[in-house]
N, C-alpha and C positions, 0 to 999 in steps of 0.2 A: 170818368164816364163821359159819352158824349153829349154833348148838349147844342145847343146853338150854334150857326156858323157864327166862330169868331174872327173870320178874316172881311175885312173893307170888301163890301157888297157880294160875299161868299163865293166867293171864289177858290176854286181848286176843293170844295168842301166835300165834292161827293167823294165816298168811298167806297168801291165795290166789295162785294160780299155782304156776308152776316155780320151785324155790328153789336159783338156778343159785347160791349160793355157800356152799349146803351142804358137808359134805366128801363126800369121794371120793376114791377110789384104781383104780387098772387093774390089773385080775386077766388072767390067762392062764385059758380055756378047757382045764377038765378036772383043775383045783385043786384038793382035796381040802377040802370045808368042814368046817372045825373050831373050837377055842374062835380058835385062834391064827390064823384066818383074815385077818383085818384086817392084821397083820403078814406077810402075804406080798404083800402089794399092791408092785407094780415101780414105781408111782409113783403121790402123794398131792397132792392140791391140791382146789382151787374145784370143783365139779360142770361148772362152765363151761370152765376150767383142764384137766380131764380130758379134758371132749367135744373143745375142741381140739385136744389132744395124740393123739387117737385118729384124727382127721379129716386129720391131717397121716399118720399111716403109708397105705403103699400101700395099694389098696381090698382089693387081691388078700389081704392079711394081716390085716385089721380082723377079720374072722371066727375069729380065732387068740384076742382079748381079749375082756374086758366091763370095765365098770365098774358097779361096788360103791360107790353113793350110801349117804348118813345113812337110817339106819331098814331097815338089812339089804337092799334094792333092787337089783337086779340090771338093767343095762340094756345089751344087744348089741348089735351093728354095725348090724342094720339100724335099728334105733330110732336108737341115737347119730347117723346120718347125717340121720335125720328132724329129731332135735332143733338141730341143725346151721343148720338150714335156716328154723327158726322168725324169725317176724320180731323178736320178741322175746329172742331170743339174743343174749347181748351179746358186741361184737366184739371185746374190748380186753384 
């Protein structure tokens, strides 16, 4: 996963696109944001890992979560589904 720039004073660190194996975790809709938020995530993996695991609940209940990417980002049901669907989504 990514994490931090680990090169001397970050350099070359940016990378363009979607950085599906950032972290991420799935929040419940209506969570109360706080220091200790990141510690209530019901479940943590890859950006990619997440969008899956979201894509797989019924449609009818995806509108109940979000996910909670690296750099405080909040992304809902209808995005996730968007993101889903990119071709560049990776399957695996």
């Amino acid at each position: 996963m990514t994490d931090h720039p680990s090169t001397f004073h970050a350099h070359d660190t940016h990378r363009e696109g979607i950085q599906w194996d950032d972290r991420a975790s799935l929040h419940r809709v209506g969570e109360n944001n706080s220091l200790l938020d990141s510690a209530k995530g019901l479940r943590s993996g890859t950006f990619a890992e997440i969008i899956r695991h979201m894509m797989m609940l019924p449609e009818t209940e995806r509108s109940s979560y979000y996910i909670e990417k690296a750099g405080d980002r909040e992304f809902h049901a209808e995005e996730v589904a968007s993101l889903a669907q990119r071709k560049d989504f990776p399957q695996g």
